[in-house]
Backbone as CSV, one residue per row, in Angstrom:
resi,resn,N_x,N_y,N_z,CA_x,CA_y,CA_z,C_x,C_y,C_z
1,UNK,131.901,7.296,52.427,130.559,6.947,52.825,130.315,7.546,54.196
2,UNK,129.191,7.968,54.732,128.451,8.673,55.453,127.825,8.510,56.285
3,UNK,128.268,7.703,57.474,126.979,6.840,58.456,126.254,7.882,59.381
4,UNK,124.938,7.493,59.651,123.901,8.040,60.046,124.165,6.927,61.429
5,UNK,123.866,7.637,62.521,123.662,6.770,64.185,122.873,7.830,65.066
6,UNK,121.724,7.014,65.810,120.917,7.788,66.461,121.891,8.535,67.761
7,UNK,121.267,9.901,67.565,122.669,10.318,69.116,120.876,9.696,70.638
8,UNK,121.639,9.738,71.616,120.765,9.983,72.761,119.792,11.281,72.995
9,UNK,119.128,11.827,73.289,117.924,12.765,73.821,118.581,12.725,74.895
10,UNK,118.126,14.012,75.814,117.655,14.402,76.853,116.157,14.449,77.616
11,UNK,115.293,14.548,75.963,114.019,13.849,77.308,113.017,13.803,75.509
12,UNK,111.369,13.809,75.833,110.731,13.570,74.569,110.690,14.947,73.628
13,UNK,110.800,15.466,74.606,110.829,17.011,73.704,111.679,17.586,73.118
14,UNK,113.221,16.959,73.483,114.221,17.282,72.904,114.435,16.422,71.270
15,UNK,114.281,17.538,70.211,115.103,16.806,69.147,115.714,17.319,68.502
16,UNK,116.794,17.892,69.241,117.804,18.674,68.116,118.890,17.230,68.695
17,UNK,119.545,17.094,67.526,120.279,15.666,67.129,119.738,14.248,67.539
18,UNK,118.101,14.270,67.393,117.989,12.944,66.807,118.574,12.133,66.136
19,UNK,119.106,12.975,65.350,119.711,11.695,64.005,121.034,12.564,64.239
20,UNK,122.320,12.254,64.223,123.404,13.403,63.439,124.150,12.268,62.814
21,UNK,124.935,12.975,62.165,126.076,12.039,61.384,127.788,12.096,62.299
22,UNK,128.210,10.741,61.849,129.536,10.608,62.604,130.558,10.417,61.523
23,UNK,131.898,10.992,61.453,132.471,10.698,60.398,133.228,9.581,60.588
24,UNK,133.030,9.792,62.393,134.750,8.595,62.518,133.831,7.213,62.714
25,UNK,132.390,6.773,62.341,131.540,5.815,61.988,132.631,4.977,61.493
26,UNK,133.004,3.514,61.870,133.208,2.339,61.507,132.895,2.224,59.844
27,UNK,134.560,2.259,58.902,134.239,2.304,57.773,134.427,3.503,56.985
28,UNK,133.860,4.536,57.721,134.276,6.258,56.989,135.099,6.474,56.631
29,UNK,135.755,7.290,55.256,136.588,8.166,55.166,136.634,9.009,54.343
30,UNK,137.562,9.945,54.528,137.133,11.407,53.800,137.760,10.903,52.577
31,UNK,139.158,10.143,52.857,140.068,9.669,51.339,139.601,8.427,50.588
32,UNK,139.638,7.977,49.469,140.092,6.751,48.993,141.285,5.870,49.194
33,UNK,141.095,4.948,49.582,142.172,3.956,50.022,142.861,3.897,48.757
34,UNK,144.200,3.900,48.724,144.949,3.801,47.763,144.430,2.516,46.409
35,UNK,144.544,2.712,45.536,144.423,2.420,44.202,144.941,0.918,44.171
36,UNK,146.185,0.533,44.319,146.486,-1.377,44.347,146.028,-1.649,45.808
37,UNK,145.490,-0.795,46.755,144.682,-1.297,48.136,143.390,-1.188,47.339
38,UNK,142.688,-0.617,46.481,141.385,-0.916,46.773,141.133,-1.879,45.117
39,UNK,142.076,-1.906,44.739,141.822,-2.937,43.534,142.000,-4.293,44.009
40,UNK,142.878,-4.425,45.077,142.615,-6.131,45.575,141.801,-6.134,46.327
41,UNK,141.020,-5.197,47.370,140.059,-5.479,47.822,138.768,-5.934,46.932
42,UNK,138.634,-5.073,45.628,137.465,-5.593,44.844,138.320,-6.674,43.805
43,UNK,139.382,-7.169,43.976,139.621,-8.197,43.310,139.171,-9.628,44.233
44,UNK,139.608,-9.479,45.652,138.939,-10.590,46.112,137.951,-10.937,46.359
45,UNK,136.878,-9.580,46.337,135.506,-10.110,46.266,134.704,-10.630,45.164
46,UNK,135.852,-10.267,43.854,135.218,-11.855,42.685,135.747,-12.406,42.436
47,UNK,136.730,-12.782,43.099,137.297,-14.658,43.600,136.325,-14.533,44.802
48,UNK,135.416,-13.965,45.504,135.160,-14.529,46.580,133.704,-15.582,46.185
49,UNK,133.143,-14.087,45.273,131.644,-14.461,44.482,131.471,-15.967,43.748
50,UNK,133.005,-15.828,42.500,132.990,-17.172,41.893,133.105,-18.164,43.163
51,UNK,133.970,-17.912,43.952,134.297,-19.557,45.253,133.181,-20.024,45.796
52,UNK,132.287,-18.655,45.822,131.007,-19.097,46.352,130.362,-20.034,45.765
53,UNK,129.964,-20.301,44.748,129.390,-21.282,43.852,129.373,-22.621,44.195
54,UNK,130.904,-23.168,43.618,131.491,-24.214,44.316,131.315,-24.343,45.360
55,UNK,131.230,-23.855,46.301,131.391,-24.408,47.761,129.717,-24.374,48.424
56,UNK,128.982,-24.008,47.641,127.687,-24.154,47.794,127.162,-25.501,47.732
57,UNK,127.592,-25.845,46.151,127.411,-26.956,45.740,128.112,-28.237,46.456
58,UNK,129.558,-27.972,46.964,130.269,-29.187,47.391,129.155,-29.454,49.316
59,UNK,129.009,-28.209,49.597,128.005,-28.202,50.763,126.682,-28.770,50.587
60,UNK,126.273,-28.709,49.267,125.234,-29.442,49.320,124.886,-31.199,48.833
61,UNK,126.557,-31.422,48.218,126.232,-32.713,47.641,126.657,-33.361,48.964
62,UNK,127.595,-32.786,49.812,128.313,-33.279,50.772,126.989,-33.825,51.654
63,UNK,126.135,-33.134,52.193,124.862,-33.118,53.007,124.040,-33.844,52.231
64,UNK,123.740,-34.091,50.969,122.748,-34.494,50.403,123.291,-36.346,49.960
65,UNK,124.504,-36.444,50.294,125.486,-37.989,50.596,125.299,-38.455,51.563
66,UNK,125.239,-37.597,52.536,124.825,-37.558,53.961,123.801,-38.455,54.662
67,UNK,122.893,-37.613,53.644,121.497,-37.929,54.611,120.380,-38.874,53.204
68,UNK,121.081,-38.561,52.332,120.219,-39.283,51.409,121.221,-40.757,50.454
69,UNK,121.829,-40.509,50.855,123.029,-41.431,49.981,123.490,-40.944,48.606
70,UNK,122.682,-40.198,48.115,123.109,-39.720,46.727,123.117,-38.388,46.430
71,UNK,123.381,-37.852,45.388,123.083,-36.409,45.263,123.203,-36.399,43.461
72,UNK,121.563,-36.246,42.993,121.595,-36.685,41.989,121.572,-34.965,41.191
73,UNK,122.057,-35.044,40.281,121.615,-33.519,40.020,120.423,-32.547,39.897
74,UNK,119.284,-33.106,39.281,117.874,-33.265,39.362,117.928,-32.592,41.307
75,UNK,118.161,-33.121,41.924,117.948,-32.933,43.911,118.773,-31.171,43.880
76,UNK,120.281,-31.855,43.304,120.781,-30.407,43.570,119.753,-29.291,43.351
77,UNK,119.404,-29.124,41.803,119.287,-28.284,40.783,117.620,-27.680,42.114
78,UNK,117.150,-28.565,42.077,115.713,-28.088,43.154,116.078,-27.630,44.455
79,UNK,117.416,-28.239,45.349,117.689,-27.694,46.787,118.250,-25.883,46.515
80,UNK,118.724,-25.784,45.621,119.449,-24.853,45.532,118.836,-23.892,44.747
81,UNK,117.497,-24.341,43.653,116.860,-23.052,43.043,117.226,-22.775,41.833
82,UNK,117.927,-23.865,41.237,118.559,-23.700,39.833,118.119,-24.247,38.741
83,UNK,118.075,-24.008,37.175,117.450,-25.099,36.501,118.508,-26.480,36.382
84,UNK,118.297,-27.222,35.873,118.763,-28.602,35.507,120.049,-28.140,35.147
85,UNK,120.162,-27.505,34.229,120.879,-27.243,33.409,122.197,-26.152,33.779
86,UNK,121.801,-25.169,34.456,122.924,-24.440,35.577,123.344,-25.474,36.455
87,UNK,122.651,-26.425,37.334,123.578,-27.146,37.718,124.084,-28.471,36.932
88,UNK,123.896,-28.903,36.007,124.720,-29.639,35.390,126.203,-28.621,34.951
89,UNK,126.036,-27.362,34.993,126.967,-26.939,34.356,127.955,-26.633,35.576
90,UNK,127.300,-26.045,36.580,128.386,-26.115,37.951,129.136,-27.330,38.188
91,UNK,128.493,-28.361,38.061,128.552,-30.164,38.231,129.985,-30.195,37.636
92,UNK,130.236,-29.543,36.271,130.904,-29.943,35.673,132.180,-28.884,35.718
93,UNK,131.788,-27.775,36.609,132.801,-26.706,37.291,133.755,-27.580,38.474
94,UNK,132.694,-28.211,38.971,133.702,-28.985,40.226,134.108,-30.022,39.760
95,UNK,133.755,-30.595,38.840,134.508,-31.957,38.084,135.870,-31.343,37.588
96,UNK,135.809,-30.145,37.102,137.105,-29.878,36.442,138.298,-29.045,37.267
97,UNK,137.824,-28.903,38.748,138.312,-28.435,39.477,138.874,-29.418,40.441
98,UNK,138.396,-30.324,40.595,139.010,-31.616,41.001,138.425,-32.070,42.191
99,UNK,137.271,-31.162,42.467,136.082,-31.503,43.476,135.277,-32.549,43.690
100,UNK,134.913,-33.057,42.195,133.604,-34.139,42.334,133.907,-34.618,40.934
101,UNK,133.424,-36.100,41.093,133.363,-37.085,40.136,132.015,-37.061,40.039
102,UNK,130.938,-37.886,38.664,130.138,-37.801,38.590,129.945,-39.811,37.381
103,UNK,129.372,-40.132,38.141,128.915,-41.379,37.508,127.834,-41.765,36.672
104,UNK,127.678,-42.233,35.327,126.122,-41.948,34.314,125.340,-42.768,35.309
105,UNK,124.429,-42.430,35.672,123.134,-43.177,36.255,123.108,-43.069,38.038
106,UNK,124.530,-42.862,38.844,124.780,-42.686,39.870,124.827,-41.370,40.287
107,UNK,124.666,-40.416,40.090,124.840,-39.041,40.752,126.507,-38.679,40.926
108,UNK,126.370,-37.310,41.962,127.904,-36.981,41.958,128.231,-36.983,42.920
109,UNK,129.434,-37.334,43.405,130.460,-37.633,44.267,131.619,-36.843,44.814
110,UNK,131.858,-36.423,46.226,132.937,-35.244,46.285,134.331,-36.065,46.324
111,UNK,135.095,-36.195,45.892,136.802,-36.516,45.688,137.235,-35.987,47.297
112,UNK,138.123,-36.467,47.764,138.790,-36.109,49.012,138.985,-34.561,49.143
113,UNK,139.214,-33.985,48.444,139.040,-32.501,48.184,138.225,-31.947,48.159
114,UNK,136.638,-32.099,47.362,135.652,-31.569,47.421,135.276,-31.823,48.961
115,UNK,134.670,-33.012,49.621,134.741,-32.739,50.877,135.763,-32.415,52.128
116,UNK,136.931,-32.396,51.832,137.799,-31.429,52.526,136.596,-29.660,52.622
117,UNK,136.433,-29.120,51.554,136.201,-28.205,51.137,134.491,-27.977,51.762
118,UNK,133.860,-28.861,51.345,132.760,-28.618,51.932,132.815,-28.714,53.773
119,UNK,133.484,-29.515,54.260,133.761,-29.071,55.885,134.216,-27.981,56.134
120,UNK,135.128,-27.606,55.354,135.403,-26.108,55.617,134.359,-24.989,55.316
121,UNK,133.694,-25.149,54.547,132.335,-24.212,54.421,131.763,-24.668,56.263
122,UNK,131.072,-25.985,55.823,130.624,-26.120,56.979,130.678,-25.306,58.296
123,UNK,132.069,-25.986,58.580,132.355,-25.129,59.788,132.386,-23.478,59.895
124,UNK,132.629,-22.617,58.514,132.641,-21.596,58.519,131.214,-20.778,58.729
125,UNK,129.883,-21.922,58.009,128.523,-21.880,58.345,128.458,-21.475,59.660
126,UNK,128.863,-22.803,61.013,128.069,-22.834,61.794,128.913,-21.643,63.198
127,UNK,129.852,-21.751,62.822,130.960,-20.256,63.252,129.997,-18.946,63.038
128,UNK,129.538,-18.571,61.811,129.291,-17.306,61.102,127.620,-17.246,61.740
129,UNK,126.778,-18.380,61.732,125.625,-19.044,62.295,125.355,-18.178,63.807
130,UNK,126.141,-18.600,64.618,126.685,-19.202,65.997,127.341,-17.351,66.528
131,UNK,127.975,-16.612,65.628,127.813,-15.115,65.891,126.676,-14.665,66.027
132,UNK,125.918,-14.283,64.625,124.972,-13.849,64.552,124.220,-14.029,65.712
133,UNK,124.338,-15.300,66.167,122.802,-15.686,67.267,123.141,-15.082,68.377
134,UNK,124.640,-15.239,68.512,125.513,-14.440,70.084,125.081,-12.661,70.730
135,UNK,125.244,-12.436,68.913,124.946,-10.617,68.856,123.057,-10.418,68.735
136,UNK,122.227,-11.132,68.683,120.221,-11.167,68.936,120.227,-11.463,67.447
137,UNK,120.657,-12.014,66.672,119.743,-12.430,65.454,119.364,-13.924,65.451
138,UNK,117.501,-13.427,65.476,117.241,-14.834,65.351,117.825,-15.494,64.696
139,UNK,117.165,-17.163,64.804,118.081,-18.288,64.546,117.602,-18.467,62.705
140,UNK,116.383,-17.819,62.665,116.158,-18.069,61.034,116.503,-17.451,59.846
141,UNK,116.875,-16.056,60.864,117.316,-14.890,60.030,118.943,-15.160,59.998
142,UNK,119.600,-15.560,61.114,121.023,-16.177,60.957,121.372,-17.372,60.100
143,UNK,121.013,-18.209,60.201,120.643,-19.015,59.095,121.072,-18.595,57.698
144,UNK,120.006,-17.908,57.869,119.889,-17.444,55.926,120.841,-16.440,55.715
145,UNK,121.019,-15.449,56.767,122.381,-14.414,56.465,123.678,-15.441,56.168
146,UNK,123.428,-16.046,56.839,125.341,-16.763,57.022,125.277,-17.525,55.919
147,UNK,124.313,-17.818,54.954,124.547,-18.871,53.476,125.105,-17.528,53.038
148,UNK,125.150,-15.851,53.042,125.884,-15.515,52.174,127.099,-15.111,52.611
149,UNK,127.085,-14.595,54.121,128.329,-14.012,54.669,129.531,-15.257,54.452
150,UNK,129.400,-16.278,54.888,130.341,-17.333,54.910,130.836,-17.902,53.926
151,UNK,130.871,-16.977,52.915,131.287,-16.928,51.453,132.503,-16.151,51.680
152,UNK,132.176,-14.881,52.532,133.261,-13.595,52.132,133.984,-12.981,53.573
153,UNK,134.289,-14.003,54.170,134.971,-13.794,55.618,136.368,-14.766,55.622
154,UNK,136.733,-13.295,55.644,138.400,-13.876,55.639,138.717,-14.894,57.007
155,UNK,139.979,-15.489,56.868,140.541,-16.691,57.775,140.672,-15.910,59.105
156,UNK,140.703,-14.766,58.790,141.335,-13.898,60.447,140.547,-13.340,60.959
157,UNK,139.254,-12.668,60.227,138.261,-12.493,60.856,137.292,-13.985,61.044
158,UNK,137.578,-14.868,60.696,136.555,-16.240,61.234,137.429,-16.721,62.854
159,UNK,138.613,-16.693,62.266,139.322,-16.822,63.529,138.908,-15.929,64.571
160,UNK,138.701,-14.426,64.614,138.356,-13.710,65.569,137.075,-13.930,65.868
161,UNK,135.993,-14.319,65.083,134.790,-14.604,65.485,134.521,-15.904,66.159
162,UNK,135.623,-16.712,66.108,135.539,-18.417,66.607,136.119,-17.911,68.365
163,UNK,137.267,-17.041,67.890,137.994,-16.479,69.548,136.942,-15.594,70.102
164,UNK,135.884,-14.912,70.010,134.874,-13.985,70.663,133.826,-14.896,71.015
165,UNK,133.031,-15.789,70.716,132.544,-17.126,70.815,133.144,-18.109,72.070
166,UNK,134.295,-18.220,71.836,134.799,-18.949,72.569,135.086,-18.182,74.161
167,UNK,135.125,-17.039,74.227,135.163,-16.154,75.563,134.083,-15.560,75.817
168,UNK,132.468,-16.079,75.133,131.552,-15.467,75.388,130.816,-16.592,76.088
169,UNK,131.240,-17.850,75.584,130.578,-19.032,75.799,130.542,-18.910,77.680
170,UNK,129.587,-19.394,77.886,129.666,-19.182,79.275,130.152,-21.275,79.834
171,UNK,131.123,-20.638,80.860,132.098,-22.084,81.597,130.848,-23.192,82.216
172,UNK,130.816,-24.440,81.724,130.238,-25.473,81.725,130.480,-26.068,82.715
């Protein structure tokens, strides 16, 4: 892949390399990464896609226990944009995963695990949140980026983003 980066001018009249290309661009290369290197890379990004799901959901029943006492599926299925019926069927992804119990007439419930799990989203939210805003992205546009990034950020890069945060923070 091929990144494009604006070079600098010398004044308005100058535009020979407005635009040029860089090869050693963050990401470039002339080779393919070896074959069992780039098959687990796209292997973990659908374990990352499916994890996403779940942990959407355990984030939202977790919050929706929270602040409403219940989390009926009907609430999910509308917070999240889904029909009834996709989330009854997720419902029953984290039931069998050992996430959430679900009671006839009571809504569903996270098991010590499911909310284990949803704090860990959490915190990975407001980490991934809490960059974005550090580096100029508004707070609404960070927001909504980090419901997807904080799906697919490994433990060592959250760690490095919690340690850059933490030495950017200015001393209280």
């Amino acid at each position: 892949m091929l990144h494009l980066r604006e070079a600098p001018t010398s004044g308005a009249g100058d535009r020979r390399g407005a635009v040029q290309t860089s090869k050693k661009a963050i990401g470039s290369s002339a080779a393919l990464p070896e074959e069992p290197t780039q098959a687990e890379r796209f292997g973990k990004a659908r374990a990352d896609r499916s994890a996403a799901l779940l942990e959407d959901y355990a984030e939202l029943i977790s919050d929706l226990l929270g602040t409403e006492g219940e989390a009926r599926p009907t609430d999910i299925a509308r917070r999240l944009g889904v029909s009834h019926a996709t989330a009854i069927k997720s419902i029953q992804r984290l039931k069998r995963e050992g996430l959430a119990t679900a009671r006839p007439y009571r809504g569903v419930f996270l098991t010590p695990e499911g909310q284990a799990l949803a704090e860990r989203v959490r915190n990975r939210h407001r980490i991934v949140v809490a960059l974005l805003i550090a580096v100029g992205v508004p707070v609404e546009a960070a927001e909504s980026d980090a419901e997807g990034m904080e799906h697919y950020v490994s433990a060592e890069t959250l760690a490095a983003f919690d340690a850059f945060l933490k030495r950017a923070a200015p001393a209280v």
